[in-house]
C-alpha positions in Angstrom: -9.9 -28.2 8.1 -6.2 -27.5 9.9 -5.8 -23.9 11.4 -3.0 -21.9 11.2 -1.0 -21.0 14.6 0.4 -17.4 14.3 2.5 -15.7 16.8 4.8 -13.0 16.4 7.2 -12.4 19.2 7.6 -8.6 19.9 10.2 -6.9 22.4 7.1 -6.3 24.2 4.4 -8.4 24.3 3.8 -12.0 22.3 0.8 -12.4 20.0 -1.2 -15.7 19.2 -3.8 -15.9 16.8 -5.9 -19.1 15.5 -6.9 -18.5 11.5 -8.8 -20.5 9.3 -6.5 -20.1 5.8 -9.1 -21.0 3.5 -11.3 -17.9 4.2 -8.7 -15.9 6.4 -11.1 -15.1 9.2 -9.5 -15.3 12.9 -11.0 -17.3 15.3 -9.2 -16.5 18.6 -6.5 -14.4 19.8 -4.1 -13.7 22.6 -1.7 -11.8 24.1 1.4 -12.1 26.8 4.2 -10.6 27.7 7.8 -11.1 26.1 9.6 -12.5 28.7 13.1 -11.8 27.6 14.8 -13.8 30.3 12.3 -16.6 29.1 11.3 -16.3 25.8 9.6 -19.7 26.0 7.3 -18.6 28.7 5.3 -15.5 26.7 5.2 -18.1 23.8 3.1 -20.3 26.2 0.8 -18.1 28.0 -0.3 -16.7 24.8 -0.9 -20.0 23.4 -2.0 -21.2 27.0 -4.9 -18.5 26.5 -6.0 -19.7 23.6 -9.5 -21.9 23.1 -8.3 -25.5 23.7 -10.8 -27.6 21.5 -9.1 -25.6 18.7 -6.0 -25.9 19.1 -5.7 -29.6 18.5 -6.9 -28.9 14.7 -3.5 -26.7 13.7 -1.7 -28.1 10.8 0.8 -25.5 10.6 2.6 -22.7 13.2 3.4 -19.5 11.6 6.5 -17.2 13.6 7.0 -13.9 12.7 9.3 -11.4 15.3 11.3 -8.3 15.6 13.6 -9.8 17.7 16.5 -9.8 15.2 15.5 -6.5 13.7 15.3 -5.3 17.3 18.9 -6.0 18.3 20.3 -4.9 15.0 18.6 -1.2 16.3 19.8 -1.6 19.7 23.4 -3.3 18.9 22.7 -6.4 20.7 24.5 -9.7 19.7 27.1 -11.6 20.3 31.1 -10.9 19.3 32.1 -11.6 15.9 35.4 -11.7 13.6 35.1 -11.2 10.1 37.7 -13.1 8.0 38.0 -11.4 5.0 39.2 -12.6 1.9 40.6 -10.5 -1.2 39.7 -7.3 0.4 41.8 -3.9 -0.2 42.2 -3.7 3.7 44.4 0.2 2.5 40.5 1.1 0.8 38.7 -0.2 3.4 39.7 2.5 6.1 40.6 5.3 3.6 36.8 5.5 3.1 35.8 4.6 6.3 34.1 1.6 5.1 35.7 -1.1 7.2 33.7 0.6 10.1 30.2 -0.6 8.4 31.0 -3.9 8.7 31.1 -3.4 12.1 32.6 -6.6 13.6 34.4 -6.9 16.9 37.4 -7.8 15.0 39.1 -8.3 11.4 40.9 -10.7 9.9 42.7 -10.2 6.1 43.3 -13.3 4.5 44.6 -13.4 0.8 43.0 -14.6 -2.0 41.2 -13.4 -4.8 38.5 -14.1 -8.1 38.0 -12.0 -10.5 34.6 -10.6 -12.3 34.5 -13.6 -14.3 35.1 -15.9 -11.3 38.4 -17.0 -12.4 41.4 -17.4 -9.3 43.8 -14.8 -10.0 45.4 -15.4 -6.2 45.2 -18.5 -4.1 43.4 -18.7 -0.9 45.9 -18.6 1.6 45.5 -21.5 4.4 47.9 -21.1 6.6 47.1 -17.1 7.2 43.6 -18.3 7.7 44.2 -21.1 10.4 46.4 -18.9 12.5 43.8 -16.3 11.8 41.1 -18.5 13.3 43.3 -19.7 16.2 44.3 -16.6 17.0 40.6 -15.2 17.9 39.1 -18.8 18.7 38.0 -18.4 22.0 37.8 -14.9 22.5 34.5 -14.5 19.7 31.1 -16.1 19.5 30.9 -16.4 16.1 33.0 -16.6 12.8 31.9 -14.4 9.5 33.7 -15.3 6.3 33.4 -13.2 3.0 35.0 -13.4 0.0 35.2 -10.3 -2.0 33.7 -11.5 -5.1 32.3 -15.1 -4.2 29.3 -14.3 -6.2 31.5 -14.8 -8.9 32.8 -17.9 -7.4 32.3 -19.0 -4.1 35.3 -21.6 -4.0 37.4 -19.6 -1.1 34.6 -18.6 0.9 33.6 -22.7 1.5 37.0 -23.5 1.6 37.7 -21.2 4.7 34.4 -21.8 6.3 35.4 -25.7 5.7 39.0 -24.7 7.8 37.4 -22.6 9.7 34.8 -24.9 11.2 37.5 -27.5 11.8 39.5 -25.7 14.1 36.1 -23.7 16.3 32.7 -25.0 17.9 31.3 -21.4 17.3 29.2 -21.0 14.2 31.2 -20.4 11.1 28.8 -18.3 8.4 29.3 -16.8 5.0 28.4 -13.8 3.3 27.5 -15.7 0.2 24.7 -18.0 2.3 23.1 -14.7 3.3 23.4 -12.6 0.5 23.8 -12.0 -3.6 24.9 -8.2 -3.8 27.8 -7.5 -5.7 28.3 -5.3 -2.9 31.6 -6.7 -1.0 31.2 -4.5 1.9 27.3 -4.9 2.5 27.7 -8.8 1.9 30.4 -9.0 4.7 28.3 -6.8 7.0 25.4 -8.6 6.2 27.4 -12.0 7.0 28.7 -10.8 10.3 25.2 -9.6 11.6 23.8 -13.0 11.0 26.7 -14.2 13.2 25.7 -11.8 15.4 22.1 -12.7 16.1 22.5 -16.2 16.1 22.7 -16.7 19.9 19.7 -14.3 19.9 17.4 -15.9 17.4 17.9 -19.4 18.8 16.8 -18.6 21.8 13.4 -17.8 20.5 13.6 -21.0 18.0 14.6 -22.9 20.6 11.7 -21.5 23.4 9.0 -21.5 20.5 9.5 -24.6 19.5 9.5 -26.1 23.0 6.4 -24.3 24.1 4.3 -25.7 20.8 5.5 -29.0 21.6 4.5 -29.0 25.4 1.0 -28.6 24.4 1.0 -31.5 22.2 1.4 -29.9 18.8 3.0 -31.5 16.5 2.6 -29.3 13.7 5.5 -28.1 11.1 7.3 -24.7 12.7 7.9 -22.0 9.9 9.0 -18.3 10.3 8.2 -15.6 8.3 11.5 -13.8 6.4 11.8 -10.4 6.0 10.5 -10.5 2.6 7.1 -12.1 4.2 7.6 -15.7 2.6 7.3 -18.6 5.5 11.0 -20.6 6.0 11.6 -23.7 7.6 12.6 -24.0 11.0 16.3 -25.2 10.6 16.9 -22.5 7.9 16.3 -19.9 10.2 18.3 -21.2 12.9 21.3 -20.9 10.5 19.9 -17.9 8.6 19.0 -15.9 10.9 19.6 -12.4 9.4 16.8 -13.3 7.2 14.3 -12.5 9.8 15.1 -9.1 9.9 12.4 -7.1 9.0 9.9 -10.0 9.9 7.9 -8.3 12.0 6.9 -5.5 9.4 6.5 -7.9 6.9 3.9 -9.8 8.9 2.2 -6.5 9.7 2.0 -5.5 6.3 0.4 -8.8 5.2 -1.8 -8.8 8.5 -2.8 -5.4 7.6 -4.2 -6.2 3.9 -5.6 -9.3 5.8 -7.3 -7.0 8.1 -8.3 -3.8 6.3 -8.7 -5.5 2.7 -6.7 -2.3 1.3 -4.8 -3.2 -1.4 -2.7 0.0 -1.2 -1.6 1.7 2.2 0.9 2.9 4.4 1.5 0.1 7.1 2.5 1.7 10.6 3.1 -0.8 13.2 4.5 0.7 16.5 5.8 -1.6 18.6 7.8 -1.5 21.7 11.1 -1.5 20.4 10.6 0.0 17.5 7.9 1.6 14.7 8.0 0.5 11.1 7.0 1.9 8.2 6.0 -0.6 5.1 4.0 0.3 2.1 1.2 -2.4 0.9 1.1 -2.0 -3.3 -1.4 -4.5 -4.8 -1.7 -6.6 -2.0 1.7 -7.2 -1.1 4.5 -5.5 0.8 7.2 -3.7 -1.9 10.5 -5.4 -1.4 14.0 -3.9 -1.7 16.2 -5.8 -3.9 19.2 -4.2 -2.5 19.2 -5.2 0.3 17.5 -4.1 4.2 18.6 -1.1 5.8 18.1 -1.8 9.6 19.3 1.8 12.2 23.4 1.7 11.3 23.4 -1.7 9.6 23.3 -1.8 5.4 22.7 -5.4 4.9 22.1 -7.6 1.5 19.0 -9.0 3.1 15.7 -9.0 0.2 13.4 -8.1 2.6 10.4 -6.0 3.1 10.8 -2.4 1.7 10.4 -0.7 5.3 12.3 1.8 7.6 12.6 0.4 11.1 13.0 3.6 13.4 14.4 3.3 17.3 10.9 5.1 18.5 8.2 2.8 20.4 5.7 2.3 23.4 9.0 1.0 25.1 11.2 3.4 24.0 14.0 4.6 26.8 13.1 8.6 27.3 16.6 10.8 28.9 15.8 14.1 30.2 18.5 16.5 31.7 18.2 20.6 31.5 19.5 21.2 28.4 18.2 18.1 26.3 15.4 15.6 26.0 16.0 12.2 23.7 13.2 9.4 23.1 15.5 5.6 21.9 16.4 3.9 20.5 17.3 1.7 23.5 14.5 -0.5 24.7 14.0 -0.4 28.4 11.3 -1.8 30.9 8.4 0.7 31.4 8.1 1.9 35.2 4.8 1.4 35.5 4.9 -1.9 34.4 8.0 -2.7 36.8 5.9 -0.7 39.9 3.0 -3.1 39.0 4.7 -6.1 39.1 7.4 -5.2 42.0 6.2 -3.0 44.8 10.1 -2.3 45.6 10.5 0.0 42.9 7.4 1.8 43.5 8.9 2.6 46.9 12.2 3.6 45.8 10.8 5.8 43.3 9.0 7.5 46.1 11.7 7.8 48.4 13.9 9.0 45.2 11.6 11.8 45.0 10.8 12.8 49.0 14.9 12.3 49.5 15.7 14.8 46.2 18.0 12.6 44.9 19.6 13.9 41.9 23.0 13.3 39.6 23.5 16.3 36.8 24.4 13.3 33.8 22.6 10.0 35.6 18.8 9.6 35.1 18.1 8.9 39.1 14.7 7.3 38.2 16.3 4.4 36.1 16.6 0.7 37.9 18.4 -2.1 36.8 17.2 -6.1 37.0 18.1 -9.4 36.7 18.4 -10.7 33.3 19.0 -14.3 32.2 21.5 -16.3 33.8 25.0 -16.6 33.2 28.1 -18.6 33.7 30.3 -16.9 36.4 33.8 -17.7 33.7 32.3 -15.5 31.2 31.7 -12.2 33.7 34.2 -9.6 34.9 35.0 -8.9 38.4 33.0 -5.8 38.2 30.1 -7.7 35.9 30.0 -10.1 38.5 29.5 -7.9 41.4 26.6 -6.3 39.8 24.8 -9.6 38.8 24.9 -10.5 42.8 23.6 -7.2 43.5 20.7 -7.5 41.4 19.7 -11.4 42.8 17.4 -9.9 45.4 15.4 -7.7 43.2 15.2 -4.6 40.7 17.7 -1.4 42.1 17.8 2.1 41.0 20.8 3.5 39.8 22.1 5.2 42.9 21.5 2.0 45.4 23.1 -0.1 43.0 26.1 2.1 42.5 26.4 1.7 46.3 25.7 -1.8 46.3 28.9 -2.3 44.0 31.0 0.5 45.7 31.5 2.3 43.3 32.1 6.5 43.8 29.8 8.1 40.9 26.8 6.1 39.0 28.7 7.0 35.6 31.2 4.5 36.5 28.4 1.3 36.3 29.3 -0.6 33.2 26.4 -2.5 32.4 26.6 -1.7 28.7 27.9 -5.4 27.8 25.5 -6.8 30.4 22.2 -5.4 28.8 23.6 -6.4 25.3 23.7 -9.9 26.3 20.7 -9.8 28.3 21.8 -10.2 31.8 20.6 -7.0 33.2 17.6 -5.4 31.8 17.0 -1.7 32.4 13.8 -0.1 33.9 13.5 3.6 33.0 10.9 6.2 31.9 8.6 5.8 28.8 6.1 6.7 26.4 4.0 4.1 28.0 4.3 5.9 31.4 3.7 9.3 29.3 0.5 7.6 28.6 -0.2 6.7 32.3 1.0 10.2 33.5 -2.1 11.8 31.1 -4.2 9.1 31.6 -4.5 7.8 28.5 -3.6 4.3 29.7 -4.3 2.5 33.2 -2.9 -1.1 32.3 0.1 -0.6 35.1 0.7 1.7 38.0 -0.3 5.2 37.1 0.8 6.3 40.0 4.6 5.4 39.6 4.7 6.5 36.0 3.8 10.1 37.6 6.2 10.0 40.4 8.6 9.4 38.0 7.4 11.9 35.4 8.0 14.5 38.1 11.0 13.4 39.5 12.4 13.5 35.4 10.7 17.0 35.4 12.9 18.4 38.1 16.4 17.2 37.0 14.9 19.3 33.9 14.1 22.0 35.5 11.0 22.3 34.2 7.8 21.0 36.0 5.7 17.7 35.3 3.3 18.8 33.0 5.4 21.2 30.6 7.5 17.8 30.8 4.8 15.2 29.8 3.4 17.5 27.3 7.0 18.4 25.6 7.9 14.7 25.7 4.7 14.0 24.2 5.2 16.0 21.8 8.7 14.6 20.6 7.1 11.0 20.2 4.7 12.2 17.6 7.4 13.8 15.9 9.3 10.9 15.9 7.1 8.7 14.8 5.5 11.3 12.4 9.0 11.6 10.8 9.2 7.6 10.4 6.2 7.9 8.5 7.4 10.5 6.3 11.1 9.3 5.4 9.4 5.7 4.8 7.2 7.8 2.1 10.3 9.9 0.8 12.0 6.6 0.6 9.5 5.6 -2.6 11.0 8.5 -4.3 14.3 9.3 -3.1 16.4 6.7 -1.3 19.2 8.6 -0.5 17.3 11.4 0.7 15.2 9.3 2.9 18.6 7.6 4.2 21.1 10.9 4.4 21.0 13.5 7.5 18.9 15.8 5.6 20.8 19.3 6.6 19.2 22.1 8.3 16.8 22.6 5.4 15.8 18.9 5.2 15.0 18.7 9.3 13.6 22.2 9.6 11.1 20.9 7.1 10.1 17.8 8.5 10.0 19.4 12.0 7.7 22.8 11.1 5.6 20.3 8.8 4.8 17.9 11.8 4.7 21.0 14.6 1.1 22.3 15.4 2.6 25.9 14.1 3.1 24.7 10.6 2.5 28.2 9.3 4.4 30.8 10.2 4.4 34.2 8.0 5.9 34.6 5.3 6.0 30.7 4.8 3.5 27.8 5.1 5.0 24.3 5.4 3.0 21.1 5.3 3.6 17.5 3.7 1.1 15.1 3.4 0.7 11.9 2.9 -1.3 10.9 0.4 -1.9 7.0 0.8 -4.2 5.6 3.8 -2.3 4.7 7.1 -2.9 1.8 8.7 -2.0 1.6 12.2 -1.3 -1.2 14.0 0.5 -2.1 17.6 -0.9 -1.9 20.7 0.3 1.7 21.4 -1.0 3.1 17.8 -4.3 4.0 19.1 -2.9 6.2 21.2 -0.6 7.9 19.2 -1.1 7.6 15.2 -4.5 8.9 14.9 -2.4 12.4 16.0 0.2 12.2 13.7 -2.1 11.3 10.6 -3.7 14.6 11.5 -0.1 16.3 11.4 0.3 14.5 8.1 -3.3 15.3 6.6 -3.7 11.5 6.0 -7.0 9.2 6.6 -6.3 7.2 9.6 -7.2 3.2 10.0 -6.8 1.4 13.0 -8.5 -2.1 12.3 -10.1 -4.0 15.7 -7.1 -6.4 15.8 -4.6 -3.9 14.9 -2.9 -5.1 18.5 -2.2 -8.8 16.8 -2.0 -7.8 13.3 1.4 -9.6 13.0 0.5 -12.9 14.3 -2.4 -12.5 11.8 0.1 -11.7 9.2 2.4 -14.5 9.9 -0.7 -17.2 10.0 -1.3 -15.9 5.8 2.1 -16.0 4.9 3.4 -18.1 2.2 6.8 -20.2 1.5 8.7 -18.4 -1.5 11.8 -19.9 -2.1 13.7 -17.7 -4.9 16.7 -19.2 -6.6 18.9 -16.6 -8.9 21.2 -17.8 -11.3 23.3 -14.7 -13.6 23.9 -15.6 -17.0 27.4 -14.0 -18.8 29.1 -14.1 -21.8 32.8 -13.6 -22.0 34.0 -10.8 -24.3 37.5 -10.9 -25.8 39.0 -8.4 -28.4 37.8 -10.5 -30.8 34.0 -11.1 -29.9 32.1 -13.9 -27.3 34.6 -16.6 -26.4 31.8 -18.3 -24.6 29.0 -17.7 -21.5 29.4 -18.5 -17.8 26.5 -19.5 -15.5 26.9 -18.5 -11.9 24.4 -20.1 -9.8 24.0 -20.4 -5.8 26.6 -22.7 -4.8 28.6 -23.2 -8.0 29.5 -21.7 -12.0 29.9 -23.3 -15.1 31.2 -22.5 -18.7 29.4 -23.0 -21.8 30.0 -22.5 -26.0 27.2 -20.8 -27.0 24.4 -18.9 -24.8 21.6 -21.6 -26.2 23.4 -24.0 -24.0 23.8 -21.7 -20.7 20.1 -21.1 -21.3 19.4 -24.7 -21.3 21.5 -25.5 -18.8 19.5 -22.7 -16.4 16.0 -23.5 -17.2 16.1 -27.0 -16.7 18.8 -26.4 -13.2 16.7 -23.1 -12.0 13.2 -25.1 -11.5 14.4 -28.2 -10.4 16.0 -26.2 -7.3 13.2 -24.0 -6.8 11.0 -26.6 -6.6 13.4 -29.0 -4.2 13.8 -25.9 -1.8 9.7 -25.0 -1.7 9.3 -29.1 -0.8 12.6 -28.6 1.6 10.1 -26.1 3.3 6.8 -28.1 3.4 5.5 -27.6 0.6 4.0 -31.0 -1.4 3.4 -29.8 -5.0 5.1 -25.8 -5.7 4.1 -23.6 -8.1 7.2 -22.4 -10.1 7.5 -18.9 -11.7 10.1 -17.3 -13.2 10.8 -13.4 -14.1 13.8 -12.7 -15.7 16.0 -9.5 -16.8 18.4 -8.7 -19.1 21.2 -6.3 -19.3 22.2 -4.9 -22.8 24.8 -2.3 -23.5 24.7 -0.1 -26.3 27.5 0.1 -29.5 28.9 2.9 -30.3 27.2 3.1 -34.0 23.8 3.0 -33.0 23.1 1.1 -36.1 24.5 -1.7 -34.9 21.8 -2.4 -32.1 23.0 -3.7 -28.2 24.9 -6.4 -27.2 24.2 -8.6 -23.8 26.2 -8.0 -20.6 24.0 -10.3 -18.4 20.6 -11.7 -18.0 19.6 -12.3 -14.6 17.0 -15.3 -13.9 14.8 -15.6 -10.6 13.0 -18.6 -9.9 10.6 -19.2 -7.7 8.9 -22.1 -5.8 5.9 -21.1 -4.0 3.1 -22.7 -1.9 1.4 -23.2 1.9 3.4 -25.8 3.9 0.9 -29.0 3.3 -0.6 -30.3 6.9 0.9 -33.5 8.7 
């Protein structure tokens, strides 16, 4: 029988498991680091370390990553301009709301639909081509939105039509990656996708290569944020829809794993920790759409709360504050381990005293991937040569560049685009420092413990043990919000006021009860904890939290597992509505996924959407490998009540979701 490939490419490390998908059981696993300047290269030494007999029975290879949800936390991506069609521009910035979107620039364009998804202003052309010249160029990437092209999505193809005519840069709408009626979450939701397109084809691209190297020729899916499996191609041009991957893996891998059907599914990565609850089996999804650090997307996806806190995490210390994240940085010990320069420069950092009141001293900065010379500044430029021999810590390569204060390095752009990657202090050297971990240079992780200890003024170990002590809070406060979430959303989403944070804070401190008042939550459903650093740090916060505690034996490669069970689900939604006049139902309207239609009486519409709604269900599931779908349908209706009571409801809208389900049939 064909095996099942899963990998699931981390910030940190990239996972490979071989899985049997008729019984679920894991034959063989791996591990290897993400190799960010070469994301083909962990993809191959995990499968590299894999059994080789086996490997030439795998029918299918299963991708699952936080990359995308990774760079949505850190604001990675490339530069995008929104066009924006039919939007109140006046609105926009009275309520702040043109700030979500959060593109690098925005374009108005006139044109407008209303509810029903009749015109009631043209799309203007001529606005939109000198809109599109005028930024050509100067952008990675284009994101078009309409504001109500779920009512008809006419303007928002036509401009991406113009649009792609004029530009080689990618060219997405907010329609293709979400339904919301939401204008502002559908436009940010298109102009992240633009955004992480350079990102996620990378890995596409590097996966890809490395499965075919070793002479397998199986079909490539990757799991969506919802946990269904999607075709390659589809994720290369879709690829918001991987956020929230990762945890949707690890909350399949950890039913997989554990056999709960209901938990609490921590997976602490390197980037970040995510909270997902199991129900029945299955991840919960949100149906309005992924929440991902600052971004509010239209994304379904996996009902979890993605928090900036992992092994990786970058840790800032000066004497009046300490911060853990959300920024990702290379671990010192690891960097010591694998270049003895930076070993020596952290020793001679501490012997020498060096010090700078608002620079962390022990941070270094390293060659990322290469880029073309036309598309760096001066400045960017000078630091790129600096950094061709080898790693360099902040003050050398503020001298190296000759510059007069380490503030004044502006590598900001060049980590975002992964040039430079940054080297700086950890939990994972936290771990080192106290001996809980001895896969790197302990040694370095202590120097530089005690050199972050004296720009506190403090020394090491009231340092380690008060940093350690702020990543279990953080992560026990990701578990927590995740579990308000299931009650209140906003709640779980808002600041919280003082109230709100003194709570969670006294709750997950050690001196939870202090006279007159006694303050403890607890979570009630099991924890599963998964991630290579979770056996280190979510036994602890469980205990804060009064919660049983699971950490299965593969809880390091839970995702890959995840990914290798995963299904394809391809929904389809089509939004049945009748048109109301003065004078009763003129007639119904259908709005599907790329088009509407008009009918006389609702028994036609209905027709019209049970015969359309399978048929496309069922071509997508094939489109994604899947020989014979199963089809299923759940649908919902909408009905307002009269004013006499006695007079029953009437319809406003019944919503229909198909969808076409199955495993991606071998070669």
């Amino acid at each position: 029988m064909a095996l099942v490939l899963g990998i699931d490419t981390g910030g940190t490390h990239t996972d490979a498991v071989l899985m049997d998908p008729a019984t679920g059981a894991v034959s063989a696993w791996a591990k290897a680091p993400t190799r960010h300047e070469d994301l083909a290269l962990g993809a191959a030494q995990a499968i590299d370390a894999l059994p080789a007999a086996p490997r030439r029975r795998i029918g299918l290879v299963a991708l699952s990553t936080t990359l995308a949800t990774n760079a949505a936390v850190e604001g990675l991506g490339g530069r995008v301009c929104a066009l924006l069609i039919g939007y109140d521009r006046a609105m926009l910035r009275r309520y702040g709301l043109e700030r979500r979107i959060r593109a690098s620039v925005i374009e108005y364009v006139q044109g407008r639909h209303d509810v029903f998804g009749d015109e009631r202003a043209a799309l203007d052309e001529d606005a939109l081509r000198r809109a599109v010249e005028r930024r050509r160029g100067a952008v990675d990437a284009f994101a078009v939105s309409s504001y109500l092209a779920v009512r008809n999505p006419d303007h928002e193809l036509r401009a991406r039509e113009i649009a792609a005519s004029l530009t080689d840069a990618p060219v997405v709408t907010g329609g293709s990656v979400g339904r919301s009626l939401d204008s502002v979450r559908r436009a940010t939701t298109a102009v992240l996708n633009a955004r992480l397109i350079p990102n996620v084809e990378r890995l596409l691209r590097a996966v890809r290569a490395s499965v075919t190297a070793r002479g397998i020729q199986a079909p490539l899916a990757v799991v969506r944020g919802d946990g269904a499996l999607t075709p390659l191609e589809r994720a290369r041009q879709r690829p918001v829809d991987t956020l929230l991957s990762g945890p949707a893996a690890s909350a399949l891998g950890a039913r997989r794993l554990t056999g709960l059907d209901d938990a609490l599914v921590v997976d602490v990565g390197g980037t970040t920790t995510d909270a997902a609850l199991v129900r029945g089996g299955q991840p919960t999804v949100s149906e309005q759409g992924a929440v991902i650090g600052d971004w509010r997307t239209a994304v379904r996806a996996a009902d979890a709360r993605s928090s900036g806190i992992g092994g990786d995490s970058r840790i800032v210390a000066d004497p009046l504050d300490l911060h853990v994240g959300p920024q990702r940085v290379e671990p010192l010990a690891a960097a010591a381990a694998a270049n003895p320069s930076v070993a020596e420069a952290l020793a001679r950092i501490e012997r020498d005293g060096v010090t700078h009141r608002l620079t962390p001293v022990w941070e270094f900065f390293a060659a990322g991937r290469a880029a073309d010379a036309d598309v760096l500044t001066r400045g960017e430029h000078a630091i790129c040569n600096a950094l061709t021999d080898g790693p360099l810590d902040v003050t050398a390569l503020t001298r190296r560049v000759n510059l007069a204060d380490a503030r004044l390095l502006n590598v900001r752009a060049l980590i975002a685009r992964g040039l430079v990657r940054r080297i700086g202090l950890t939990p994972t050297d936290l771990l080192h420092a106290r001996g809980e971990f001895e896969a790197f240079d302990a040694e370095a992780a202590r120097r530089a413990c005690r050199i972050a200890a004296r720009e506190s003024r403090t020394d090491s170990a009231v340092f380690i043990a008060r940093a350690h002590e702020l990543v279990v809070r953080r992560l026990g406060a990701s578990v927590l919000l995740r579990a308000v979430a299931e009650h209140d959303r906003r709640a779980a989403d808002a600041d919280g006021g003082a109230l709100g944070r003194f709570m969670l804070d006294r709750s997950l401190s050690l001196d939870h009860r202090q006279d007159p008042l006694d303050v403890r939550l607890a979570v009630t459903t099991p924890i599963v904890a998964l991630g290579a650093p979770a056996p280190a740090w979510m036994p602890t916060v469980a205990q804060r939290l009064h919660a049983d505690c699971v950490v299965p034996a593969l809880a390091g490669v839970a995702s890959a597992a995840g990914a290798a069970s995963a299904q394809v689900a391809e929904p389809v939604e089509f939004l049945l509505r009748p048109l109301y006049a003065r004078f009763g139902v003129t007639g119904y309207v259908v709005h599907g996924p790329t088009e509407r239609r008009r009918f006389g009486s609702f028994a036609d519409a209905r027709a019209y959407v049970e015969r359309a709604g399978p048929q496309l269900a069922r071509a997508r599931a094939r489109a994604a490998g899947v020989s014979e779908p199963d089809v299923t349908l759940a649908e919902r209706s909408w009905d307002a009540e009269q004013a006499d009571s006695s007079d029953g409801a009437y319809l406003m809208e019944t919503r229909f979701t198909f969808i076409g389900a199955g495993r991606p049939a071998a070669p």
